[in-house]
Structure formats: structure tokens, C-alpha cells
C-alpha positions as CSV (number, residue, x, y, z in Angstrom):
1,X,119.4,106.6,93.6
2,X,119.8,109.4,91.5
3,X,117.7,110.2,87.9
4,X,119.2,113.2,87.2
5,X,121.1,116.1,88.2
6,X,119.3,118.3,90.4
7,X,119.3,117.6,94.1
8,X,115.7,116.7,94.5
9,X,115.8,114.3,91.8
10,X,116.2,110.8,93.5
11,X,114.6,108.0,94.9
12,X,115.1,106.5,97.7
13,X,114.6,102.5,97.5
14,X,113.5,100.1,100.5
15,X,114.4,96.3,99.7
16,X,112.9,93.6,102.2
17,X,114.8,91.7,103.5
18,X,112.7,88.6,102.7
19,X,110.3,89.7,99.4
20,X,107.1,88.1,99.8
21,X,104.9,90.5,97.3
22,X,104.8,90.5,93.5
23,X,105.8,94.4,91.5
24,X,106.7,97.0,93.7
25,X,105.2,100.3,95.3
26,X,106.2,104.2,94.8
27,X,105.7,106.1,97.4
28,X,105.2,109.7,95.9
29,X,104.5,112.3,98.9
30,X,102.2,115.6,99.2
31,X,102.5,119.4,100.6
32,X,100.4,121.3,97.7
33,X,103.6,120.7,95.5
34,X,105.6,123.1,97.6
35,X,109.1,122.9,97.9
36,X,109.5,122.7,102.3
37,X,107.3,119.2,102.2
38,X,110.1,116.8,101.3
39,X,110.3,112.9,100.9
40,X,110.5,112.2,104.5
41,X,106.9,112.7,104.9
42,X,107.3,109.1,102.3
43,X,109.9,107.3,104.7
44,X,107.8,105.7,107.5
45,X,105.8,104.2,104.9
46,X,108.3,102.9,102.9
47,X,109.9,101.7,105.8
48,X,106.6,99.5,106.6
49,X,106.0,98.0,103.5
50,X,109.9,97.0,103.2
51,X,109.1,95.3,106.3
52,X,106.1,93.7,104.9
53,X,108.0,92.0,102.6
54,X,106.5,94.7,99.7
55,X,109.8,96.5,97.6
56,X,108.9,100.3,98.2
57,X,110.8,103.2,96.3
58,X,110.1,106.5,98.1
59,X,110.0,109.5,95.3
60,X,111.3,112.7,95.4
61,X,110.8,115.1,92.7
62,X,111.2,118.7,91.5
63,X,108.6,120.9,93.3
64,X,107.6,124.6,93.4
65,X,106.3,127.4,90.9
66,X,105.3,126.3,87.7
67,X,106.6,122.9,88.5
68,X,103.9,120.8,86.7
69,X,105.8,119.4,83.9
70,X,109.3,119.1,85.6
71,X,107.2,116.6,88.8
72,X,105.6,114.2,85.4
73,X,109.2,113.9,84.1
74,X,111.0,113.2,86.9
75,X,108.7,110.5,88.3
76,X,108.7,109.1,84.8
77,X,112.7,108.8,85.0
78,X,112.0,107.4,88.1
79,X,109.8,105.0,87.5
80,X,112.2,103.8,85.1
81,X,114.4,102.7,87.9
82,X,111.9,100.2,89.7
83,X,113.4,96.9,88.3
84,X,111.0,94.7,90.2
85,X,108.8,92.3,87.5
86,X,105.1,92.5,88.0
87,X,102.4,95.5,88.9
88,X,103.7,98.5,90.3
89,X,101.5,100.1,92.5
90,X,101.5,104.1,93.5
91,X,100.7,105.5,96.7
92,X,100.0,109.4,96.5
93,X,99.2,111.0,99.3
94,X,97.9,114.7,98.7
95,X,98.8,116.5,96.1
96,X,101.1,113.2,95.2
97,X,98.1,111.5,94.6
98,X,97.5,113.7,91.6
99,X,101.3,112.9,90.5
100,X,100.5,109.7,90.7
101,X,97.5,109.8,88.6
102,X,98.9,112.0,86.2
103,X,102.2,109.2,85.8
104,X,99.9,106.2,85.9
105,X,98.2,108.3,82.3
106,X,101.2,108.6,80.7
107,X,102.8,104.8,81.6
108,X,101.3,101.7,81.1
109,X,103.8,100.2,83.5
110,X,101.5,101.5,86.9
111,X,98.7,99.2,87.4
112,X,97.0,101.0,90.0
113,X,97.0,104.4,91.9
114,X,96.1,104.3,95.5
115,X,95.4,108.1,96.7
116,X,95.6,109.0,100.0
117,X,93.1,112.4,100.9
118,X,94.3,113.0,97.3
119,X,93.9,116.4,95.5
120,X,91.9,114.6,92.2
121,X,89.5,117.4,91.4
122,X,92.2,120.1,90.3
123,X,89.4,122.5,88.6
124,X,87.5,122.2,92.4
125,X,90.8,122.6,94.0
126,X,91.5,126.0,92.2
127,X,88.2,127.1,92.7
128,X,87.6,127.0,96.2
129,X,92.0,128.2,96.3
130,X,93.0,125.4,98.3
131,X,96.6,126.3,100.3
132,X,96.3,130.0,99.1
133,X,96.2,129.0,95.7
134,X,98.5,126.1,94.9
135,X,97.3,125.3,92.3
136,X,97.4,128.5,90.2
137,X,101.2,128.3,91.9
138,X,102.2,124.8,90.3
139,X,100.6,125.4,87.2
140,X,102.5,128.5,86.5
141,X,100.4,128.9,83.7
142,X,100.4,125.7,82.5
143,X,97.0,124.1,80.6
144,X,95.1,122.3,83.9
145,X,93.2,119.9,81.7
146,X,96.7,118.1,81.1
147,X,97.4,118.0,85.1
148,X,94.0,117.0,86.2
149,X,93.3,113.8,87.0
150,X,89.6,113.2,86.5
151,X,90.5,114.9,83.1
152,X,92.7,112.2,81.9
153,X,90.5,109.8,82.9
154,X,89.6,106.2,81.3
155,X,93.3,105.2,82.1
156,X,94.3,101.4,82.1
157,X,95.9,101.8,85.9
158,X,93.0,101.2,88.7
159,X,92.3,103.9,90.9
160,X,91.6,103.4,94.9
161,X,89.9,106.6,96.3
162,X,90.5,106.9,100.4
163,X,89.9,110.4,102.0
164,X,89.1,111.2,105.8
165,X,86.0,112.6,106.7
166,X,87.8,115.3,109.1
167,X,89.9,116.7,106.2
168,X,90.3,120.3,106.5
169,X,93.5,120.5,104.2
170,X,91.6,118.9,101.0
171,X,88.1,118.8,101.1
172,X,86.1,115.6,101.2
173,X,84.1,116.8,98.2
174,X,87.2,116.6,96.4
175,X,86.9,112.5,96.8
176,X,83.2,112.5,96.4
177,X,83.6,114.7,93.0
178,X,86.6,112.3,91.8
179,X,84.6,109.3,92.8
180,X,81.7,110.5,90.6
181,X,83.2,111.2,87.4
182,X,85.1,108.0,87.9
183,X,82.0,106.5,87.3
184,X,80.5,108.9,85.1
185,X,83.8,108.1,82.6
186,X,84.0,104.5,83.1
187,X,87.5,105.0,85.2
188,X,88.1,101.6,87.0
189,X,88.0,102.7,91.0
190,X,86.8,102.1,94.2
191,X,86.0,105.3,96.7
192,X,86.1,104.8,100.5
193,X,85.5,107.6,103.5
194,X,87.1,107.2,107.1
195,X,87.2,108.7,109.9
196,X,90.6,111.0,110.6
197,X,92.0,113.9,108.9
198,X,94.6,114.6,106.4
199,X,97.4,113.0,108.1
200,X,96.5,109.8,109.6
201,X,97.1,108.1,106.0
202,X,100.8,108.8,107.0
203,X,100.6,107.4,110.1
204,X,102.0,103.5,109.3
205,X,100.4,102.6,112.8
206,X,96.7,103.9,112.0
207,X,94.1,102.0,110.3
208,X,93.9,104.3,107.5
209,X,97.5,103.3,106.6
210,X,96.0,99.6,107.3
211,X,93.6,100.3,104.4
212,X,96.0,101.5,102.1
213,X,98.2,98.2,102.8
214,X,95.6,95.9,102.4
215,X,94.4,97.2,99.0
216,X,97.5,96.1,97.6
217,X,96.5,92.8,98.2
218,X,94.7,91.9,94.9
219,X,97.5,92.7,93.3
220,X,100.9,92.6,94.5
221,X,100.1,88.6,96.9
């Protein structure tokens, strides 16, 4: 489905065959914003949770240089396409996980953000010039207060912090800093460490991917 003109502006949605879940899940994938890492990296999951019985709408958005404000208002068009009644879930994985938080700010629709080795911290991420400076390259110039999570933070949507202990893509301390001003701002969350790296949370047939799946329980069954 289509939400606007440009060619990376669709979403791509998984209907189960026999719906067993309340709501819905986005799927809204990573790659430090960059315009190579496409929604494919979103299909195997989708694919999962379709077969879980779980309505899953995999994202894809407008990426690249000074794309900060173009990815918010395409996955608010989008979101505007899930017709599913009842919570809607997103699961970000990377820098989609800061999409996704970023969204879940500006809509009252998303009732919890599920982030997957996400890139939370963006005043840490710029600092230590994660991916050789992504993201100075996404902001383009743009204020990073209004694109940083933990900055926009008390938000009604819940927010479920997983990261592997073996990440060498986004820092563990990215998670632990998130985690704590979570708490320090009163943000609703839960923070969780595993083993793996930055990739088994797209792996449907790991038990990161397991975790991710069974925090939707409180939720969406």
C-alpha cells in the first residue's frame, strides 16, 4: 500500500490468515537511516507474526541526508493506514526504534514501542559518531532535541528496552542510558539485556525475536 508518491513510501501489510490478536504491529526497520538498508530487513518478521495470528504492517519510509522530518511524516501517513481496532504496537529495530519512539510522541494511537538494540540516546549516539556519523547525516541540521527519544519522553505509549550484550553496531550503554532516564522522567518501560549482537533481534527463529513476540502479550491477547 502506497501513502504517497515517492517510491519508498509504502507499507507492506501481512494479514493472518486466522487473526487471533487484538490491534496490530508496525514493523519499522534500521540501517542508521541510510538509504541501502530497505524494508526487507522487516519481512521475515512480519511474515512471523502474520503467522501468529498478529496483523503486521512492514514500513518503509523516506531515508538518507537530512531525512529526519520526511521518516516522522511518512510513518504518520502510514500509520494512518492500519485499520485494525485496538492497540497498535511498534517494533523498531535500530535506528527504527528511534522512529518508532519519535511516532509513538506525536500519536496517541501507538500504545507501546518495543525497540530492538535501538538507537534511543541520540545525544550519546552523536557523540561517540556511531556509523561515521549518522546521526549528524540524518539530522542535516535539524534541532536533535525534537528527534531524540529520551528527550520527548513522558509519552503515553509504553516503551520495552531489549539490546544484546555483544552489540558492536549500537552500544549497550545506549540501552542502559535510555533505561535510566526512563526512570529518571517517569517514562513507562521495561529494560532487558541478552546475549547476541545486533542482528539476532531479526532473526524470527532466535530467542531474542522470541522476546520481542512475547512482549506483545499483555497487550495485543
Amino acid at each position: 500500500m502506497h501513502y504517497g508518491a515517492h517510491r519508498d513510501q509504502y507499507v507492506q501489510f501481512y494479514e493472518p490468515e486466522r487473526i487471533t490478536a487484538r490491534g496490530a504491529v508496525m514493523i519499522i526497520h534500521g540501517g542508521y537511516w541510510r538509504e541501502k538498508y530497505t524494508a526487507s530487513l522487516g519481512v521475515p518478521l512480519a511474515e512471523d507474526l502474520a503467522a501468529r495470528g498478529i496483523p503486521a504492517y512492514n514500513l518503509e519510509y523516506r531515508r538518507g541526508p537530512g531525512s529526519a522530518a520526511k521518516m516522522l511524516a511518512d510513518a504518520r501517513l502510514a500509520l494512518g493506514l492500519v485499520k485494525e481496532d485496538g492497540p497498535i504496537t511498534l517494533m523498531g529495530h535500530s535506528a527504527g526504534a528511534q522512529l518508532a519512539c519519535v511516532l509513538a510522541a506525536h500519536d496517541q494511537r501507538v500504545s507501546q514501542v518495543i525497540s530492538q538494540a535501538g538507537v534511543l540516546d541520540l545525544d550519546t549516539a552523536q557523540r561517540l559518531k556511531l556509523s561515521d556519523g549518522a546521526v549528524e547525516e540524518m539530522l542535516g541540521g535539524a534541532p536533535l532535541g525534537a528527534c531524540n527519544p529520551v528527550e520527548l519522553w513522558p509519552m503515553p505509549a509504553r516503551v520495552v528496552i531489549f539490546h544484546g550484550r555483544d552489540d558492536g553496531d549500537v552500544p549497550p550503554r545506549i540501552a542502559r542510558i535510555a533505561a535510566q532516564k526512563a526512570a529518571a522522567l517517569g517514562q513507562e518501560h521495561s529494560f532487558s539485556l541478552f546475549d547476541g549482537d545486533h542482528y539476532t533481534w531479526i532473526d524470527p527463529h532466535s530467542s531474542q525475536w522470541a522476546a520481542c513476540v512475547r512482549a506483545l502479550s499483555p497487550l495485543h491477547y
